[in-house]
BAPAGU-352603 format. One record per residue (C-alpha): x, y, z. Coordinates in steps of 0.05 Angstrom, whole numbers, plus 5000, padded with zeros to 4 digits. Each point is the difference from the previous one (the first is absolute). Example, Ala and Ser with C-alpha at 12.3 -4.5 7.8 and 13.67 -1.06 7.14 Angstrom:
! BAPAGU-352603
> 5246 4910 5156
> 5027 5069 4987
//
This chain:
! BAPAGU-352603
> 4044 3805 5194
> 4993 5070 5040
> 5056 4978 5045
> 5041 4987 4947
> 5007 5071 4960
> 4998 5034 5065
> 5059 4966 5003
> 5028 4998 4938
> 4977 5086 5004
> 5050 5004 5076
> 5065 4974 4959
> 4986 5036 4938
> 5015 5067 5026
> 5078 4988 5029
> 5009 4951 4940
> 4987 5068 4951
> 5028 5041 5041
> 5066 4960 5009
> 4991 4986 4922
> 5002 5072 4994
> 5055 5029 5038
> 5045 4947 4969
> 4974 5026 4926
> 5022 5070 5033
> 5067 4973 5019
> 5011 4968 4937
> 4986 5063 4940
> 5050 5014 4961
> 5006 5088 4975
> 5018 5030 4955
> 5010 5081 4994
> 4988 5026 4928
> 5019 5072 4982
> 4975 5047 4949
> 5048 5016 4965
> 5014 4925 4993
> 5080 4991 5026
> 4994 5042 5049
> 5062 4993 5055
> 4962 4977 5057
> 5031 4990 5070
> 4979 4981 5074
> 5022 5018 5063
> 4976 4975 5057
> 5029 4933 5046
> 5036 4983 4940
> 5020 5025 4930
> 4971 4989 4932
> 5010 5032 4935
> 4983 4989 4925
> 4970 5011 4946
> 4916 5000 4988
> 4975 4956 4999
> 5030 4984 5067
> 4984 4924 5027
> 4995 5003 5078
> 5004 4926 5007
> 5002 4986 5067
> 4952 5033 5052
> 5024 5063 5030
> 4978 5037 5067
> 5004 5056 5037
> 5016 5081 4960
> 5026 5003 4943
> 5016 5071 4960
> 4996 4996 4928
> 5040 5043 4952
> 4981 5003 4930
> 5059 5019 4951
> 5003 5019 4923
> 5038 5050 4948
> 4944 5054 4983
> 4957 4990 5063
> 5001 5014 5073
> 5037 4960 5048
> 4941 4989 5050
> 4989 4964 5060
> 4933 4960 5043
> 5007 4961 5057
> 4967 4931 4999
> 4972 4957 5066
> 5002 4924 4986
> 4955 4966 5057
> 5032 4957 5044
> 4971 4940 4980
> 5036 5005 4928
> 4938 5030 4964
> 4998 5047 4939
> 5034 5065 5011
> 4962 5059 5021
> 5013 5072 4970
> 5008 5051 5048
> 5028 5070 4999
> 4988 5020 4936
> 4994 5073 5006
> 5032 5069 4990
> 5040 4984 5067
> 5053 4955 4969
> 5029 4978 5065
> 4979 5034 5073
> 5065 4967 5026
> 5044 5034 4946
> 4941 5064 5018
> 5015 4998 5073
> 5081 5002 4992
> 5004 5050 4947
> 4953 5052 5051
> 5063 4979 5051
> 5052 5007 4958
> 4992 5026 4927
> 5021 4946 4950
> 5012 4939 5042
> 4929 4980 4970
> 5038 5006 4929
> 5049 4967 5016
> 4968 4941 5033
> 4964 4986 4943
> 5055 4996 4952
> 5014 5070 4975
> 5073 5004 5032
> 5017 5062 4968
> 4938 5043 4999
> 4996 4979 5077
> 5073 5020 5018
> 4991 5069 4960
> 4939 5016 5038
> 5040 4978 5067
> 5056 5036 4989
> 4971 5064 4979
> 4952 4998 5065
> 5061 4988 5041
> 5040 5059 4979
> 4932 5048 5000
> 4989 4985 5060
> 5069 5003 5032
> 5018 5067 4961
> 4923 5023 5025
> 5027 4989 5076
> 5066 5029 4987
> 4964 5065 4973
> 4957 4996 5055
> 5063 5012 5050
> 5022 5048 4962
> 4942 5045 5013
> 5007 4994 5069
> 5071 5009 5001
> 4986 5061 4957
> 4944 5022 5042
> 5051 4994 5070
> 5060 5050 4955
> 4947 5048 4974
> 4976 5007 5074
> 5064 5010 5028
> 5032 5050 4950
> 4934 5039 5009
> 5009 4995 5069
> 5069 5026 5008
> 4982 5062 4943
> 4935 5020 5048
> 5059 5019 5049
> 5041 5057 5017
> 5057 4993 4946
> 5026 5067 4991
> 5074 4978 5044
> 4995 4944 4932
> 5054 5010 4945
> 4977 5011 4939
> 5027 4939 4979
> 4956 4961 5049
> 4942 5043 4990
> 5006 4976 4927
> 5009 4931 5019
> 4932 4997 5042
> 4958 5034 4950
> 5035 4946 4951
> 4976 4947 5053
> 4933 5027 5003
> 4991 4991 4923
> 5029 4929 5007
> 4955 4975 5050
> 4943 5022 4963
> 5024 4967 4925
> 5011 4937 5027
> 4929 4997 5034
> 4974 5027 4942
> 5037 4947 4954
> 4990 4944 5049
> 4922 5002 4990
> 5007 5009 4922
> 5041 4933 4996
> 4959 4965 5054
> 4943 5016 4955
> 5032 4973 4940
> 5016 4940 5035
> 4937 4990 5029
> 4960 5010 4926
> 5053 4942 4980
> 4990 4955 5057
> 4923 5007 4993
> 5002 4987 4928
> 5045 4932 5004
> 4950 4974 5062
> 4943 5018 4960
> 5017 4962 4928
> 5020 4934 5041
> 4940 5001 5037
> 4954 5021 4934
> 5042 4948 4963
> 4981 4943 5044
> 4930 5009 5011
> 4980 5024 4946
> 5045 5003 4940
> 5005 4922 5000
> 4937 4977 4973
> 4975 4920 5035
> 5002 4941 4947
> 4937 4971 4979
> 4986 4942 5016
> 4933 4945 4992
> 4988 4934 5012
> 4976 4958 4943
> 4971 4937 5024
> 5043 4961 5055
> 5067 4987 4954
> 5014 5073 4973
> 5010 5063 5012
> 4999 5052 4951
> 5050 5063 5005
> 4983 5066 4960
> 5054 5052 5001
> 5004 5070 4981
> 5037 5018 4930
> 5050 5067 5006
> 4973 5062 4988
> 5038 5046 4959
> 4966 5060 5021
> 5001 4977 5067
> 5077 4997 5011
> 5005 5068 4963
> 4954 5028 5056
> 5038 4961 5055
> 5067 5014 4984
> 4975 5081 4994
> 4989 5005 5072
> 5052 4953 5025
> 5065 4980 4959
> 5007 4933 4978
> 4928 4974 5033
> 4983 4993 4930
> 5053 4957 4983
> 4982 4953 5058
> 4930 4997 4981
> 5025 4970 4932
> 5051 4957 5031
> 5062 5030 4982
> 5023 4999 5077
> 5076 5006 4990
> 4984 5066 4953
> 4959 5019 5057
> 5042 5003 5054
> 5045 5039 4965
> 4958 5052 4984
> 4964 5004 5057
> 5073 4997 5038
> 5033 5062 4950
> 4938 5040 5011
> 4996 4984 5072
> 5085 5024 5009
> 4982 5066 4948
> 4947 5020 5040
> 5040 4992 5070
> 5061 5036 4964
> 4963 5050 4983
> 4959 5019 5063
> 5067 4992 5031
> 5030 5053 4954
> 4938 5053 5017
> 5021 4990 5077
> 5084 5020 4976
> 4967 5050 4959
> 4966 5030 5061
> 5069 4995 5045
> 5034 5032 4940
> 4960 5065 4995
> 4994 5004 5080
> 5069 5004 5001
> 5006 5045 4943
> 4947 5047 5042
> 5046 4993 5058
> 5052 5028 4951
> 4966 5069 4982
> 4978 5007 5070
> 5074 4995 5025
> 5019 5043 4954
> 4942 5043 5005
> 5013 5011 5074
> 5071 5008 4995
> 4987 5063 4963
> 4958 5028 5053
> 5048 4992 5044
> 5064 5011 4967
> 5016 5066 4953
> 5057 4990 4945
> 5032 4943 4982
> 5019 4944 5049
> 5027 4924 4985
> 4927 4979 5036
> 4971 5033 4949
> 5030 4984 4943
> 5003 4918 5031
> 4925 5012 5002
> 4988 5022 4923
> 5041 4939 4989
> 4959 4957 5036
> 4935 5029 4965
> 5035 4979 4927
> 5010 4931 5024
> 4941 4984 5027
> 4958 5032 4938
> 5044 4948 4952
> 4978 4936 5055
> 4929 5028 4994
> 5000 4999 4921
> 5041 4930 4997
> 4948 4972 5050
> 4931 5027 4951
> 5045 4977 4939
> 5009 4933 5043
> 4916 4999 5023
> 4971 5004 4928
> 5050 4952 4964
> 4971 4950 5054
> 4930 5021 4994
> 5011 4997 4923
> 5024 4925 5005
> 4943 4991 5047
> 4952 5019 4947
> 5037 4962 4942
> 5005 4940 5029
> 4914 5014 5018
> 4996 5009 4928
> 5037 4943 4969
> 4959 4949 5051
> 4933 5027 4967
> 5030 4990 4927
> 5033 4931 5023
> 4922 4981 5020
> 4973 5024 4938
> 5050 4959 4960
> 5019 4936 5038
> 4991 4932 4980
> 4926 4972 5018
> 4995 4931 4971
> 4925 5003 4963
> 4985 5068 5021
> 4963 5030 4938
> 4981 5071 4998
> 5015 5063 5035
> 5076 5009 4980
> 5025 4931 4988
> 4990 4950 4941
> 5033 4927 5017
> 5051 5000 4956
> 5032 5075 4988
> 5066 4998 4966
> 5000 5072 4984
> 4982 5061 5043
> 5015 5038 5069
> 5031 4947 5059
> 5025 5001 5067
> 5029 4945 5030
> 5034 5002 5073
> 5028 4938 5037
> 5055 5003 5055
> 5065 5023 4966
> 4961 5015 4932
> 4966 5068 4978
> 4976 5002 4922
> 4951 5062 4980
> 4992 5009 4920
> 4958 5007 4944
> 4992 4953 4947
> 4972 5015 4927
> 4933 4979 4978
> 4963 5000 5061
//
């Protein structure tokens, strides 16, 4: 009788174990969202989408990234780890850190992380405006030395013994001398400017992706389901966002093609206008280089002379550049800041579906709106708000 449970005790263990690993292979399950009908997609060795409650009926394996979709509440992602042998799904990655891939190519290359996760436009903006800091930051950057190397050699030349020198040519290298020195001095202003910029694109895609991007929640309940939580819009939130950086809000809600845009017209503003500080710098250098000319031709020469009067000339041109150039500066830094102001109202105002409170009711046909889409601008005030 011993003898014969020890035996039947040897082929119990592989016969439950077998047993079990084919009960493993053979669940069914199911992803359930709150909110119910969620947009639910995975990525992984193959593609599935629908809508919660998703059916997963045959057995996947390998990583999977979820992305969790709905009008009035994040877009969010979690990466998933089915075991090999076809088990229940395991949630993994559900953090701040939305993706460390998407983390790791944004720190190379600002917005690639955007982009490669679906946000085509806000990843292209960011791309584009690091490109052009960057390359106008190294151009500025030779400028200074090139600057530097002219100042030098004017100063040079006027340590010497100049007194066999026309006057003329003793004008022109104190002229020089002034040169040399503007375009140093302007060369480090822009490089500055440039810098700030490039800083502040690299900095936003790299805050954007590791921490702006809040992980999906995600549980297991029992072996068959798994339960999804995500995040409802925050009014005040996008307000906040879109404050610092334009359009960010917008994003945050959803509204990507709005987003872009913004973030794209405030992104061009803001390069047109640090752009028009650097040809308002050349334009009162030169103006200086004016009044000097003239300045010394009046040392040098007594009465009237064409040179002279060429020179006074010269000084009445180059005031009217200067004042076109400041008139030119603040129109752009003026659009800069409208545009900065109309993406704050535009996230006070937009659509949230179900977002209750704050500055929004769900269904307002009357009161203040802004609506921006590609080749569409509306800004207006209904009554009865």
């Amino acid at each position: 009788m011993m003898k014969m449970l020890r035996h039947v005790s040897r082929m119990s263990v592989p016969a439950l174990f077998l047993a079990g690993t084919a009960f493993a292979q053979s669940v069914p399950q199911t992803l359930l969202s709150n909110p119910p009908q969620a947009e639910l997609r995975l990525d992984g060795a193959l593609r599935l989408s629908g809508q919660s409650p998703l059916h997963l009926d045959e057995p996947l394996r390998g990583e999977f990234v979820l992305t969790a979709e709905k009008p009035g509440f994040v877009r969010q992602k979690a990466r998933l780890v089915f075991p090999d042998n076809g088990g229940p799904a395991v949630p993994s990655g559900a953090s701040p850190v939305n993706s460390f891939g998407g983390l790791i190519r944004t720190l190379a290359l600002p917005g690639i992380g955007q982009w490669s996760e679906g946000q085509q436009g806000q990843g292209a903006v960011l791309f584009g405006s690091e490109a052009m800091a960057v390359g106008l930051l190294l151009k500025s950057d030779a400028d200074v030395r090139k600057g530097q190397s002219e100042y030098d050699l004017a100063v040079s030349r006027l340590s010497r013994d100049n007194s066999s020198l026309s006057d003329e040519d003793q004008v022109r290298l104190a002229v020089a001398v002034l040169r040399g020195q503007d375009l140093v001095e302007n060369a480090r202003s822009s490089r500055k400017r440039w810098a700030y910029m490039a800083a502040a694109a690299w900095g936003y895609a790299v805050v954007d992706q590791a921490f702006l991007r809040g992980g999906l929640e995600v549980r297991a309940d029992g072996l068959d389901t798994l339960r999804v939580r995500m995040q409802r819009v925050s009014r005040s939130e996008a307000v906040l966002r879109s404050v610092f950086v334009p359009g960010s809000g917008q994003g945050y809600a959803g509204h990507d093609g709005r987003s872009a845009w913004l973030l794209f017209g405030a992104v061009g503003l803001t390069a047109g206008s640090i752009a028009g500080e650097g040809h308002l710098d050349r334009t009162i250098s030169e103006y200086d280089e004016a009044l000097l000319r003239r300045s010394e031709l009046d040392k040098h020469q007594t009465g009237d002379s064409p040179a002279k009067q060429s020179a006074a000339d010269e000084v009445q041109r180059r005031y009217s550049e200067y004042r076109s150039a400041r008139r030119v500066r603040n129109v752009l830094w003026a659009s800069t800041a409208a545009v900065w102001l109309v993406n704050i109202v535009d996230a006070a105002v937009m659509d949230i579906p179900g977002e209750n409170g704050g500055f929004s009711v769900v269904n307002r046909p009357t009161g203040m709106f802004a609506n921006i889409h590609p080749g569409e601008f509306r800004l207006g005030y209904r009554r009865g708000f």
